[in-house]
KERORO-544713 format. One record per atom (N, C-alpha, C): x, y, z. Coordinates in pm, whole numbers, plus 50000, padded with zeros to 5 digits. Layout:
XYZ ...
end
This chain:
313633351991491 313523347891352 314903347391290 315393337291237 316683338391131 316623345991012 317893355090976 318023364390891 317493355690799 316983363890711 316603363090571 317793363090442 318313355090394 318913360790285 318153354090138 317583368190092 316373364390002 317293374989849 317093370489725 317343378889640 316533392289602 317843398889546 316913411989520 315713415889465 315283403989369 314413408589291 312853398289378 312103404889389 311173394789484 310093385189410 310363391189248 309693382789185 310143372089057 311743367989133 312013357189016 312763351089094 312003335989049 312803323789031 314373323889058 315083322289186 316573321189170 317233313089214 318283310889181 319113298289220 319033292589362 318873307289494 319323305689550 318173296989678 316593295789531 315813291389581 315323274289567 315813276289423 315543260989352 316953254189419 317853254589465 319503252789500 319333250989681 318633256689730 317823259389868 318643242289900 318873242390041 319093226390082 318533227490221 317963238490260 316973233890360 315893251290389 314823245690430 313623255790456 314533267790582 313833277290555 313933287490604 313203289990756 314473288390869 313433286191000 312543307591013 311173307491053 310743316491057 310853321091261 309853307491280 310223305591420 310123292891468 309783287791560 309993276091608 308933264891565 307953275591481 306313268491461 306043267491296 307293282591220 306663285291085 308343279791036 307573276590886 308733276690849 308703279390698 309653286790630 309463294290461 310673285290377 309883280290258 310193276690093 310743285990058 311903291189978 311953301989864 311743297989760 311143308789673 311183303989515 310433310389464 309653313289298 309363322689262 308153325389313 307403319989390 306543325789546 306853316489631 306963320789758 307263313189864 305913303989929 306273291290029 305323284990051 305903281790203 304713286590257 304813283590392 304073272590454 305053266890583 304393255190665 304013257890804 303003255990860 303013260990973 302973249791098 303813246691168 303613233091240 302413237391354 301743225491411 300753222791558 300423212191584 300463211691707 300263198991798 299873185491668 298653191191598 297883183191515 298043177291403 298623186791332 299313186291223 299883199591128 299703199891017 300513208190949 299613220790853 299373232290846 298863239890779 299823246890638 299613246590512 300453253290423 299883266090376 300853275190368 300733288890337 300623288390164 300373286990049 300733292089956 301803274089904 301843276289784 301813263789718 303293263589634 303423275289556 304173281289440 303743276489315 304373276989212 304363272589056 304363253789082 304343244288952 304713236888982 305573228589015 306953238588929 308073231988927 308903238789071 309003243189104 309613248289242 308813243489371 308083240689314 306253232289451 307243216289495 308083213389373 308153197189394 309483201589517 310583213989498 311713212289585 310723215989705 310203227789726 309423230189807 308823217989903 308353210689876 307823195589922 308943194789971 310143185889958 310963181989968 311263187690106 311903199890076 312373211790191 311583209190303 310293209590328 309163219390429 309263200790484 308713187590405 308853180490477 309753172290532 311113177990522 312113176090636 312063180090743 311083190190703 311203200090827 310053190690962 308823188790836 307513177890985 307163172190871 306963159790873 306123146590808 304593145790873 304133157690962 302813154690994 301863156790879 300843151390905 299483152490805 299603167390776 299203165890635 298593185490630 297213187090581 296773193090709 295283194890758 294793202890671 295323212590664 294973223690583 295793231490450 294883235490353 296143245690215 295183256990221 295993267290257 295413281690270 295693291390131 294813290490042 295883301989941 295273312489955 296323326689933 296033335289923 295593342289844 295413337289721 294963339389586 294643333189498 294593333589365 294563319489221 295383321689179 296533329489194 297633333689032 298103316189059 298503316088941 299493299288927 300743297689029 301363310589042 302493306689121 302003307889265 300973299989324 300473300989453 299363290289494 298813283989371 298333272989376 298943262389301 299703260989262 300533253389118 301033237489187 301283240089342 301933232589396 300253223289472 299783223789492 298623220989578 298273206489542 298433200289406 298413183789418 299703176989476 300933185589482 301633176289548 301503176289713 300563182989777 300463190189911 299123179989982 297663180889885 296823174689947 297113160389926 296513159790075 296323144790123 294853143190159 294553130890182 292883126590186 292543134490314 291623140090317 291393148490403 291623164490446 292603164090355 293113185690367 292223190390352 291783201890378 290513209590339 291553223090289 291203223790197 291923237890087 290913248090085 291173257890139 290523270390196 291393282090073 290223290490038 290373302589998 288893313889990 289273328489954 287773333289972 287123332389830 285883335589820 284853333689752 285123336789646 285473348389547 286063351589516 286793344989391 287773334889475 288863324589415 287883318489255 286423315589316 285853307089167 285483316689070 285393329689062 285373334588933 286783340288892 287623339088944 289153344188924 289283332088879 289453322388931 289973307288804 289483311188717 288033312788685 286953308488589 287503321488463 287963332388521 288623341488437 289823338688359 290513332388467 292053328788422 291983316288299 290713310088330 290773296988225 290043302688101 289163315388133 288623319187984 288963326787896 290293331687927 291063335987901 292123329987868 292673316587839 293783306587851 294673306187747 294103308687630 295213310887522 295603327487526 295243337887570 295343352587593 296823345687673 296373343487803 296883343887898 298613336787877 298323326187808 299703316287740 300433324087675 299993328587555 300643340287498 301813345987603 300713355887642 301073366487760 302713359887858 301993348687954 303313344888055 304593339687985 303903334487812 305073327987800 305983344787729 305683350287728 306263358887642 306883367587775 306393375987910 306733382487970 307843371788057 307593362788075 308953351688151 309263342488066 309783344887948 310643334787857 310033324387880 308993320787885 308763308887930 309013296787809 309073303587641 309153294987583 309643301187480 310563306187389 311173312287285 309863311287149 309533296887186 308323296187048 307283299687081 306163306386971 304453308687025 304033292987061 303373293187184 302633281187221 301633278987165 301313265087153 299723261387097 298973267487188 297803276287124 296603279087263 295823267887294 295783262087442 295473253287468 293963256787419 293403236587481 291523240487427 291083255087502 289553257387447 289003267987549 288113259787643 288033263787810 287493252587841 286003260087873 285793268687762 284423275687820 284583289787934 283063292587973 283773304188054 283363303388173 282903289088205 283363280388386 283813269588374 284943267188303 285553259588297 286563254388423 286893261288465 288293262788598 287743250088680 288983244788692 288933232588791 289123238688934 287813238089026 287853244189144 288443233389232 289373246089319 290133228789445 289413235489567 289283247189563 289093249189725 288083239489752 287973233289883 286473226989974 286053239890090 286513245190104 285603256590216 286113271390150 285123279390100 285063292490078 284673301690141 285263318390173 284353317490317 284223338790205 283763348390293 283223356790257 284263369890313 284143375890399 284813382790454 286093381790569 285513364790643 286383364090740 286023352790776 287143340390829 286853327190841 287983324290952 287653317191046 288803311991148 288493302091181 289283293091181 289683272191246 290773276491369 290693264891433 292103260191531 292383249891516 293603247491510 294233236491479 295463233091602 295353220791678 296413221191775 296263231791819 295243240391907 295553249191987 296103265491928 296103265991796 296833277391718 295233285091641 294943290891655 293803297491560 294563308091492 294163302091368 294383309491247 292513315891132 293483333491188 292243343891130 292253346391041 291163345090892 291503347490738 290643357190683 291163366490605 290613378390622 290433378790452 289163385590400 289143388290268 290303406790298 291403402590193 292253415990115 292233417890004 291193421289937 291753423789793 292823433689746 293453431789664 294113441189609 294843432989472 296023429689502 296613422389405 295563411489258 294403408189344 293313398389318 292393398089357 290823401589316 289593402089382 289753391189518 290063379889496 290203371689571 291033366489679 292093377289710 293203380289772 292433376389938 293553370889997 293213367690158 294273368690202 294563373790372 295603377490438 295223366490571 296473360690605 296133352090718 296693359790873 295873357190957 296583363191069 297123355291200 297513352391287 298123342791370 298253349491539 297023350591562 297223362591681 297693357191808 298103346591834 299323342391948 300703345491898 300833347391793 302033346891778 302683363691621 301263366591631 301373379791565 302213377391502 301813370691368 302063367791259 301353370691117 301483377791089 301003376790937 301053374190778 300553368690679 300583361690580 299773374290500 300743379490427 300113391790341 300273383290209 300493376490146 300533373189981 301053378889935 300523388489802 301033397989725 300703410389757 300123412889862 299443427089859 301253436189905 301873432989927 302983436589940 304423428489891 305243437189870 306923430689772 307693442889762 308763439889743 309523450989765 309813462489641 308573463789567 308453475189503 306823479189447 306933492389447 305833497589375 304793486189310 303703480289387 303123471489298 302503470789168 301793460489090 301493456888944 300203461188953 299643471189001 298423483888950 298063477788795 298783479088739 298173472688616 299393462288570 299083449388517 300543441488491 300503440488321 301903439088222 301533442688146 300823428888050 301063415688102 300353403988074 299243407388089 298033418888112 296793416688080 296483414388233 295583417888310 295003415988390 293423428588420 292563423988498 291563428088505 291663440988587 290913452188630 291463465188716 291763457888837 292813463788887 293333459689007 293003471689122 292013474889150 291503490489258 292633494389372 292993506089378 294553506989410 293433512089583 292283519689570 291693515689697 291753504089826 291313496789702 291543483489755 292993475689802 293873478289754 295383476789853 295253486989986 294863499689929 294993510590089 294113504090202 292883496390145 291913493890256 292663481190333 292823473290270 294043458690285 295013456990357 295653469390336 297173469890393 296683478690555 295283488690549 295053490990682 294693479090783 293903471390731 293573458990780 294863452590876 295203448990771 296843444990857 297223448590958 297633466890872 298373472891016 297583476091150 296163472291125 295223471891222 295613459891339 296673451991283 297423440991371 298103442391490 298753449791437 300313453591481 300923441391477 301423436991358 302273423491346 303563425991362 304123413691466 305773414091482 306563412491396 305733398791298 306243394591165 305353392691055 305893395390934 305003399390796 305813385690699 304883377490656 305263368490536 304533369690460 305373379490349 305033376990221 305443368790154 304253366790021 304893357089901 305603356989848 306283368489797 307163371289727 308413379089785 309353377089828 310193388389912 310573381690041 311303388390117 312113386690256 310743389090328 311083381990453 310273383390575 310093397290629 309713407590734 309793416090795 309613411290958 310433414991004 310323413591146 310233429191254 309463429891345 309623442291450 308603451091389 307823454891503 306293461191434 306903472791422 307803481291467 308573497191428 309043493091258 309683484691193 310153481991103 308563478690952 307893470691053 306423465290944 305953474090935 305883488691078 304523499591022 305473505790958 306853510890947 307253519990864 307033517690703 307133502090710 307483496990551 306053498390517 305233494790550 303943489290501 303253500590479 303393513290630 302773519790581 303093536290450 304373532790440 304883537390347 304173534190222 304223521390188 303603514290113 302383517190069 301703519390154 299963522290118 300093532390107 300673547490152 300933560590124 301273561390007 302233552489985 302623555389760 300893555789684 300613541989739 299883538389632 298923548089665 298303550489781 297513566089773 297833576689694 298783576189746 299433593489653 299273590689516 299623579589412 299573577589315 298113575689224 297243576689329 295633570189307 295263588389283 295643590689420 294983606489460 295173615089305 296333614289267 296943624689151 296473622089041 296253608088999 295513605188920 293873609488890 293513607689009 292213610889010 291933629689037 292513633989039 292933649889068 293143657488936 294133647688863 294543652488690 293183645188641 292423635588646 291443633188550 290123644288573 289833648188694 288943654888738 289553674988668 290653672888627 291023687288583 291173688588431 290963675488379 290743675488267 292043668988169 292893664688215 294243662988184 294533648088095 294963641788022 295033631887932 295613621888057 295753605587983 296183599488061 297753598688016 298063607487919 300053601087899 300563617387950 299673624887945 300163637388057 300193633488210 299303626188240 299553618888382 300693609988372 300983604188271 301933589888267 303503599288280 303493610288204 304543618188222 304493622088338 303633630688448 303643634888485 303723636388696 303203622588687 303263616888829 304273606788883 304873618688981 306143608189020 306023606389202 306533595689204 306653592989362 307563603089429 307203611389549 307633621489618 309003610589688 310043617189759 311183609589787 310793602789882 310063609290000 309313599990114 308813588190079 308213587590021 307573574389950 307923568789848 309163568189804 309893558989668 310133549189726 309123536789653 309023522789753 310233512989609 310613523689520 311043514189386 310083509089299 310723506089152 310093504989073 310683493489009 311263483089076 311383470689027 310733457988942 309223459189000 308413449388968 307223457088835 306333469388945 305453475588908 306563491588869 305483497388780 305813509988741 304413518588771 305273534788809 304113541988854 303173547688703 304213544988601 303323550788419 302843541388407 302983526588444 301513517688399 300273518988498 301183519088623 299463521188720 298783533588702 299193542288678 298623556988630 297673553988539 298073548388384 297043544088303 296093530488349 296933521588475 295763512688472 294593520888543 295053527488662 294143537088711 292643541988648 293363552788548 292583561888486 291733553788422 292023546588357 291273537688242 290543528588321 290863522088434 289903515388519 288763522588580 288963534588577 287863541488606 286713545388521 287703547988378 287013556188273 287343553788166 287833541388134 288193533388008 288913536087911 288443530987777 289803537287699 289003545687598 287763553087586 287633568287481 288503580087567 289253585487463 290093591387455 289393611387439 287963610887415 287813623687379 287953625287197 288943619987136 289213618586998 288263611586941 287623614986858 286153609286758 286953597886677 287943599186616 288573590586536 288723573886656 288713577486780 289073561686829 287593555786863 286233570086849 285323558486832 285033544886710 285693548086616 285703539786524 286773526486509 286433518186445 287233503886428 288773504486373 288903517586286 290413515986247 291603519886331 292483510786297 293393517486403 294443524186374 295223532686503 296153543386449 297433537786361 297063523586306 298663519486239 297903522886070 296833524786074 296263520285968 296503534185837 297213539685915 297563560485782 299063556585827 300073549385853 301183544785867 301773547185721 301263534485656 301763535685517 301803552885418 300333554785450 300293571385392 301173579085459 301643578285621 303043591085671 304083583985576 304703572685555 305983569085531 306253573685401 304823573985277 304983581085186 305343595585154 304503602485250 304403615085255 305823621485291 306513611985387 307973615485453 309023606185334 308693603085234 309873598085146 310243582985144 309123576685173 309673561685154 310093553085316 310353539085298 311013534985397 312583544985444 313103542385379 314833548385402 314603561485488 313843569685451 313643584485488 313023578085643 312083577485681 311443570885839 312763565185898 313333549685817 314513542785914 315663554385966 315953565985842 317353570785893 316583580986021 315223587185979 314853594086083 314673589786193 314303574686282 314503564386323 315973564986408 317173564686288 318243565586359 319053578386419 318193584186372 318953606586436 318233605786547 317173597086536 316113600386696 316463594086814 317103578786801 318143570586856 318953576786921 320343584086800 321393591286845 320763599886939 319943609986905 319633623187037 319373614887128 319083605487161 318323600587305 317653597587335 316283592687214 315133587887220 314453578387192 315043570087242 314693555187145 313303548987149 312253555287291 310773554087242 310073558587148 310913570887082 310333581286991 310733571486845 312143562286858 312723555886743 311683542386718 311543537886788 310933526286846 309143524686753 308393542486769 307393546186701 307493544686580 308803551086488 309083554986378 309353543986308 310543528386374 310513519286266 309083510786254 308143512286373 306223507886345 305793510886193 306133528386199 305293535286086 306033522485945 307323520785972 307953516885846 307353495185824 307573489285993 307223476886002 305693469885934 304993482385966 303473478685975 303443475285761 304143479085729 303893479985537 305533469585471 306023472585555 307633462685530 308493458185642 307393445085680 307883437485753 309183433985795 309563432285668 311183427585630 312163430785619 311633448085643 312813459385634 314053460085704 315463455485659 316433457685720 316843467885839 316913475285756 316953490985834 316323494685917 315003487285924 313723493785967 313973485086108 314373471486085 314583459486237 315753463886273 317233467286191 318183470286254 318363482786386 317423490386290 316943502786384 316123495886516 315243492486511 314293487586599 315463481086695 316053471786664 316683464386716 317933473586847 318443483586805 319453490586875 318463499986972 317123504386940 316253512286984 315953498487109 315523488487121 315383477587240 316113474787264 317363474787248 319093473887351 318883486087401 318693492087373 318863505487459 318213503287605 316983503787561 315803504487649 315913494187766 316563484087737 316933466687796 317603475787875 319053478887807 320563480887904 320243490888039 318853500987967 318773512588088 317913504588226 317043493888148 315883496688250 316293484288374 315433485688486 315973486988629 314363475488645 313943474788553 312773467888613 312413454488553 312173445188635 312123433288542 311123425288423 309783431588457 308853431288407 309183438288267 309533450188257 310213456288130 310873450388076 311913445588165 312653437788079 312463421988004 311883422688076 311073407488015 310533408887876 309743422087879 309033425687746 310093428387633 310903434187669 312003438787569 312903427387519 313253419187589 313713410387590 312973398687500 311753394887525 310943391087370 310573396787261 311033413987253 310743419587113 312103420287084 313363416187137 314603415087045 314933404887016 314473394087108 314073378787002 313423379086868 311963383986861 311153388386741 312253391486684 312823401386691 313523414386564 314403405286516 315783399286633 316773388886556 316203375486502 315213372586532 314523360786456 314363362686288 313723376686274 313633380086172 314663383986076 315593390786142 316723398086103 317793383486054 317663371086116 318353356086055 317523355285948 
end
């Protein structure tokens, strides 16, 4: 297999993918797209099988790339999931005759993703810049609306040959009810999707998504290593090559997310809150897979709450009002706006800018417009930006200091 030189971050868009001037040889049969998910081609006698599609705009270099590589028919589009960056590309791919395969699964995950469509717009455009302005929410297209592409859906497990190559497709959930892992057993190969990337996965993502069962990656990722694969293609991330190298990584991998499931479910069973868990559960050094993409304080709460929702024990959150709503009554009680903003800024200085971050709310939620109150806010999300290590965070932060200087012009 040729080295990989893939960027650090496994889930963004980079130059070095859209800039790409030729596909990535895997081996003599596969061959890998980069870009903000990768798309694989798989050559045979017959013709051509595709791994994964990407977004749309990286789908068109993608094309480009893969068919320099073979101009044969492509028989088949395998996705491993519905997220957009994995089917996005799939009209520039089928030709009369492809049969687009995914598991069962796939039609109520569209059907979610589309009934959900202005949620969802919001959401991507805000966590990946996708657009500085709020978007129009597109129409609603109902709640089966989703334009289905697959033609063959299969249940637990589905296998074709093509040119002599049989390719094994396995229901994995994890990342997506509808998650599928492909397997390639002449050539012990595998096509994991997202169930793996090179950090701590999106247990809960903060765009909103449905429970993601962290079970369900451990059962997934055994599946796999039930392979013994030489080589691992994921969607997102560098290749893995050498089954000593795939079981260490992988099964590292499923050990986090155990350990992180286990503790959770250990502190809820002892009675313990979920932001005492969010404080409280950290990845042991053996198993620090990074926290680049996913964080272990959001999967903790997606966890808990996927199990056991969001009553809190507190009588006050059975009711409709919410905790911004005695805001105005603290800011009085503490002396006005000025008194909150400067307290705001002593909380900053010590070192706390989530604690600052709370305090210009109490003041925002009644005076929008408050200088002091955004200026504060504003140095409280530089902070938080300059420290954090993860991109998903930063994405978020990064559209609430747009908000603040929008306002603050």
């Amino acid at each position: 297999m040729a080295p990989a030189q893939m960027p650090p971050n496994p889930r963004v868009l980079t130059r070095e993918g859209m800039n790409a001037k030729e596909a990535l040889k895997i081996t003599d049969n596969i061959y890998m797209a980069i870009g903000f998910g990768n798309t694989f081609l798989v050559k045979t006698p017959e013709g051509n099988v595709i791994i994964d599609t990407s977004s749309p705009a990286p789908a068109q270099v993608h094309v480009k790339l893969l068919k320099a590589v073979s101009s044969a028919p492509v028989k088949s589009i395998i996705l491993t999931h519905g997220h957009g960056d994995h089917t996005g590309g799939v009209p520039l791919w089928k030709e009369d005759g492809t049969q687009i395969i995914a598991q069962k699964n796939h039609v109520e995950f569209v059907n979610y993703q589309a009934r959900l469509n202005g949620f969802f717009a919001l959401r991507n455009a805000a966590q990946f810049a996708l657009d500085r302005q709020t978007p129009a929410p597109p129409p609603w297209p109902g709640n089966y609306g989703a334009k289905i592409v697959p033609t063959i859906l299969f249940d637990d497990h589905y296998d074709f040959t093509l040119g002599g190559v049989k390719f094994e497709l396995y229901s994995t959930p994890g990342e997506t009810p509808d998650h599928l892992s492909v397997w390639i057993p002449q050539w012990r190969v595998a096509f994991t999707g997202d169930n793996y990337y090179d950090s701590f996965p999106n247990i809960y993502t903060l765009r909103g998504t449905e429970p993601r069962w962290a079970l369900d990656y451990v059962n997934s990722l055994n599946k796999v290593l039930s392979w013994k694969p030489e080589i691992v293609l994921p969607s997102h991330g560098r290749p893995l090559e050498g089954n000593a190298e795939i079981t260490q990584k992988l099964t590292r991998y499923r050990d986090a997310i155990q350990y992180v499931h286990d503790e959770v479910v250990q502190g809820m069973n002892a009675g313990k809150d979920v932001y005492t868990l969010m404080r409280e559960i950290k990845l042991p050094d053996r198993l620090n897979v990074g926290e680049s993409y996913g964080k272990i304080s959001w999967s903790v709460r997606g966890i808990y709450e996927g199990y056991a929702g969001w009553f809190d024990l507190d009588p006050a959150t059975m009711y409709e009002a919410a905790p911004s709503s005695i805001d105005a009554d603290l800011m009085r009680l503490a002396g006005g706006a000025d008194s909150v903003t400067r307290l705001a800024n002593e909380t900053l200085a010590m070192g706390d800018p989530v604690k600052a971050l709370r305090l210009t709310e109490v003041v925002l939620v009644t005076h929008p417009e408050d200088r002091g109150a955004l200026e504060a806010r504003l140095k409280a999300l530089e902070t938080l930006r300059d420290h954090s290590q993860n991109s998903n965070e930063r994405g978020w932060l990064d559209y609430s200091i747009n908000e603040v200087n929008a306002k603050l012009k």
